[in-house]
C-alpha positions in Angstrom: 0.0 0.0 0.0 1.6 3.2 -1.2 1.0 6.4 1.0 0.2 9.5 -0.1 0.5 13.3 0.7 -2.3 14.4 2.4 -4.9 17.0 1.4 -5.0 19.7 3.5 -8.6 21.2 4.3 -7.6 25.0 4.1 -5.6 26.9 1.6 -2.0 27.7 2.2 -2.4 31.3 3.3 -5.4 29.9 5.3 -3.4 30.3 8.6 -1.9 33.6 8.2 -0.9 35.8 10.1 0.5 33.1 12.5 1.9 30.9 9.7 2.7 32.7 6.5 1.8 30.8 2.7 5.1 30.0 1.8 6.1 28.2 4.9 2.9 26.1 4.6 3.5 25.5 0.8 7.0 24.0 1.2 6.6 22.3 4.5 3.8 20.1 3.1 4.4 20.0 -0.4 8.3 19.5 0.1 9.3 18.3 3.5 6.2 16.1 4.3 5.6 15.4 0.6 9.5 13.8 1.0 8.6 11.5 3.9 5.9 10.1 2.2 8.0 9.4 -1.1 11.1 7.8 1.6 8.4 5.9 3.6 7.1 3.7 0.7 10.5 3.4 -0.8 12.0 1.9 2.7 9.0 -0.5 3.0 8.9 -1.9 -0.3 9.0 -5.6 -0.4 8.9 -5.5 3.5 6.6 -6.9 6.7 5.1 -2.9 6.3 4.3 -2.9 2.6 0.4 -2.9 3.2 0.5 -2.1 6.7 -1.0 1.3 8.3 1.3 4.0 9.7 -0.5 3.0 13.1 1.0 -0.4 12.8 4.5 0.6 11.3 4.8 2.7 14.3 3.7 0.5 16.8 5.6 -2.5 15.5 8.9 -0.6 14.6 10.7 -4.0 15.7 10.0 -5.7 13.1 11.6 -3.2 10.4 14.4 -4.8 8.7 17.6 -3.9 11.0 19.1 -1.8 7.7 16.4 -0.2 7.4 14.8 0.6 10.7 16.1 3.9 11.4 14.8 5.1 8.2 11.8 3.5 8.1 11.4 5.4 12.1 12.1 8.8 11.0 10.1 8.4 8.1 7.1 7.1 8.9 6.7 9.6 12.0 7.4 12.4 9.3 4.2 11.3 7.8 2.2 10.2 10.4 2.6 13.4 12.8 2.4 15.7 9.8 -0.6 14.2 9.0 -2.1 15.1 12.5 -0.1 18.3 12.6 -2.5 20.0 9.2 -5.5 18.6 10.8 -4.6 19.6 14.5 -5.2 23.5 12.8 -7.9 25.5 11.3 -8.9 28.8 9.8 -11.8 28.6 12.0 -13.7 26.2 15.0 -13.4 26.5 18.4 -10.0 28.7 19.7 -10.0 27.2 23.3 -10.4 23.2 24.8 -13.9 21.6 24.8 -15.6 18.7 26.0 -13.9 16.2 28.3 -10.6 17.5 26.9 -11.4 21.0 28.7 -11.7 19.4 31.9 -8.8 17.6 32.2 -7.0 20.1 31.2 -9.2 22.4 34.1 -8.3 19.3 36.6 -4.5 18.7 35.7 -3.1 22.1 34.9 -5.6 24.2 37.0 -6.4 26.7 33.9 -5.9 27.3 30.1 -3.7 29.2 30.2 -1.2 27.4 32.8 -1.4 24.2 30.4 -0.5 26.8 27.3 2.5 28.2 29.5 3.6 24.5 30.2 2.9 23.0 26.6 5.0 26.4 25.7 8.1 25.9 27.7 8.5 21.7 27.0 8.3 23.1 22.8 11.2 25.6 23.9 12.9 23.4 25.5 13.1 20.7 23.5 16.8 20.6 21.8 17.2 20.3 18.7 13.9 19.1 16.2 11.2 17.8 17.5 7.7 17.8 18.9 5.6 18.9 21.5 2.4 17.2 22.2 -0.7 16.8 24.2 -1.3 13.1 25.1 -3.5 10.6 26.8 -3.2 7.3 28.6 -5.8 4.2 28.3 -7.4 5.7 31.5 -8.1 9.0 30.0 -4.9 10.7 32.4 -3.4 13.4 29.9 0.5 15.1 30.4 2.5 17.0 27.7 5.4 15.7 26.2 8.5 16.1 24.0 10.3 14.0 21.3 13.2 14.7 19.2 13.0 14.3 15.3 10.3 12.6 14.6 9.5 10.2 16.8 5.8 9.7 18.2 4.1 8.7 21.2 2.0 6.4 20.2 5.2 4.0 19.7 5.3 4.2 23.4 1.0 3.2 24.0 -0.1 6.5 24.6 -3.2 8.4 22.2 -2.0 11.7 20.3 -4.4 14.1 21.0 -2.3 17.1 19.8 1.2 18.1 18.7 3.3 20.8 17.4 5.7 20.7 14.9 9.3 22.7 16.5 11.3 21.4 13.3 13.0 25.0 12.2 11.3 24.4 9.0 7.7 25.3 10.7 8.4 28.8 11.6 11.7 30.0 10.5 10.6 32.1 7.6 8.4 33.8 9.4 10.0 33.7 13.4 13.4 32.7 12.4 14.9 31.7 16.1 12.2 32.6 17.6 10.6 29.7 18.1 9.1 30.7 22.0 7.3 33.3 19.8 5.8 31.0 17.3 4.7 28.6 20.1 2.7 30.8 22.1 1.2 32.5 18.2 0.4 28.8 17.3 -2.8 28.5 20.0 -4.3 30.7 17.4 -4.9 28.7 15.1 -5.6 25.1 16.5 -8.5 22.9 16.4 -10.0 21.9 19.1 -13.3 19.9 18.1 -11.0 17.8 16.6 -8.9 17.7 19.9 -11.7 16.1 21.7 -12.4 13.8 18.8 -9.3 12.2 19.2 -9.9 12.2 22.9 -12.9 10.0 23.0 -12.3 8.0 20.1 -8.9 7.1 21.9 -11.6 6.1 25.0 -14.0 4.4 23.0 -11.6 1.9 21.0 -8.8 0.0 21.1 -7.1 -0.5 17.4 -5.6 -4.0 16.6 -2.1 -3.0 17.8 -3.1 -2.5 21.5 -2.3 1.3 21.8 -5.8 2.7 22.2 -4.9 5.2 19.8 -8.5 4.4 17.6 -7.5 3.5 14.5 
C-alpha cells in the first residue's frame, strides 16, 4: 500500500498571520511530501508494505535492522504531519472543549497554565522535535517532547495534539524565535478535533493495542 501526501482542508495562506503561505506550501508540499516518497521506498517488499502507519509505528521492531532507522524517522514524518494539518484550522473553536477542557481544568488548573507548560517543553526541546498533548488508556493526559520525529504512540499513549518545532515550521516567518511562534500557534488550532481524538482514543482499542483508535 503506497502512501500519499495528504490534502489539506484549508488553503495555504489559510493560517496567516501566525503561519505565513510559503512556509505552509514547502513544509507540506516539500518536507512532508518527502517522507511520504522515503516511507514507501523503505517499505517496499517489507513486513510494512500494506501495513497502516498506526502499525508501522507501533511494531517498529520488526523493520528490517538496515532499514529501521529510516523506516522510524520516516514514517513519523508522515504520520505526525498528518495530524499536525488537521490539529489547525482557519476557524472552529479557539479554546479546549468537551472532556478535553476538563482535564486540562483538573490537571493544569487553567488554560492558560497548560498553554505556559505546553510552551516551555516546545522551547525546550533541543534540537527538532515535537511537542504534544497526550493521553493514557485511563483517560490521564501530560505534555510531552520528542526529538526528530519520533511519536508517542510507539510508546501506547493516544496523540491528542502536537506541534511541529522542526525550524522548517516557523523559521521564515519567526526565524529563532521559536518561543514566539509557540505561544502565536494557539491561534490557530483545532479543538473539536482535539476532543475527537480524545474520545475515540476512550472508545476503542485499534488491533495494535495502543488505544490510539485506529
Amino acid at each position: 500500500m503506497a502512501f500519499e501526501l495528504v490534502k489539506l482542508n484549508y488553503a495555504y495562506d489559510a493560517l496567516e498571520p501566525v503561519i505565513d503561505k510559503e512556509t505552509m506550501e514547502i513544509h507540506h508540499s516539500k518536507h512532508h511530501q518527502t517522507y511520504v516518497n522515503n516511507l514507501n521506498n523503505l517499505i517496499k517488499d517489507t513486513v510494512f508494505e500494506d501495513a497502516t502507519l498506526v502499525e508501522i509505528l507501533t511494531h517498529l521492531e520488526h523493520a528490517p535492522e538496515d532499514k529501521k532507522n529510516g523506516i522510524r524517522n520516516n514514517v513519523g514524518g508522515v504520520f505526525n504531519h498528518n495530524l499536525f494539518w488537521e490539529s489547525m484550522t482557519p476557524g472552529g473553536a479557539k479554546e479546549p472543549v468537551g472532556e478535553v477542557a476538563k482535564k486540562i481544568a483538573e490537571k493544569f488548573e487553567s488554560f492558560e497554565s497548560f498553554k505556559e507548560e505546553f510552551n516551555k517543553k516546545g522551547a525546550g526541546q533541543f534540537g527538532s522535535g515535537w511537542v504534544w498533548l497526550v493521553a493514557d488508556k485511563d483517560g490521564n493526559i501530560e505534555i510531552v517532547s520528542t526529538p526528530n520525529q519520533d511519536c508517542p504512540i510507539t510508546c501506547g499513549k493516544i496523540v491528542l495534539l502536537g506541534n511541529d518545532v522542526w525550524e522548517h515550521a516557523y523559521y521564515l516567518k519567526y526565524q529563532n524565535r521559536r518561543a514566539e511562534y509557540l505561544k502565536e500557534w494557539w491561534k490557530v488550532v483545532n479543538w473539536d478535533i482535539v476532543e475527537a481524538r480524545y474520545q475515540n482514543g476512550m472508545k476503542e482499542t485499534c488491533s495494535c493495542g495502543c488505544g490510539c483508535g485506529c
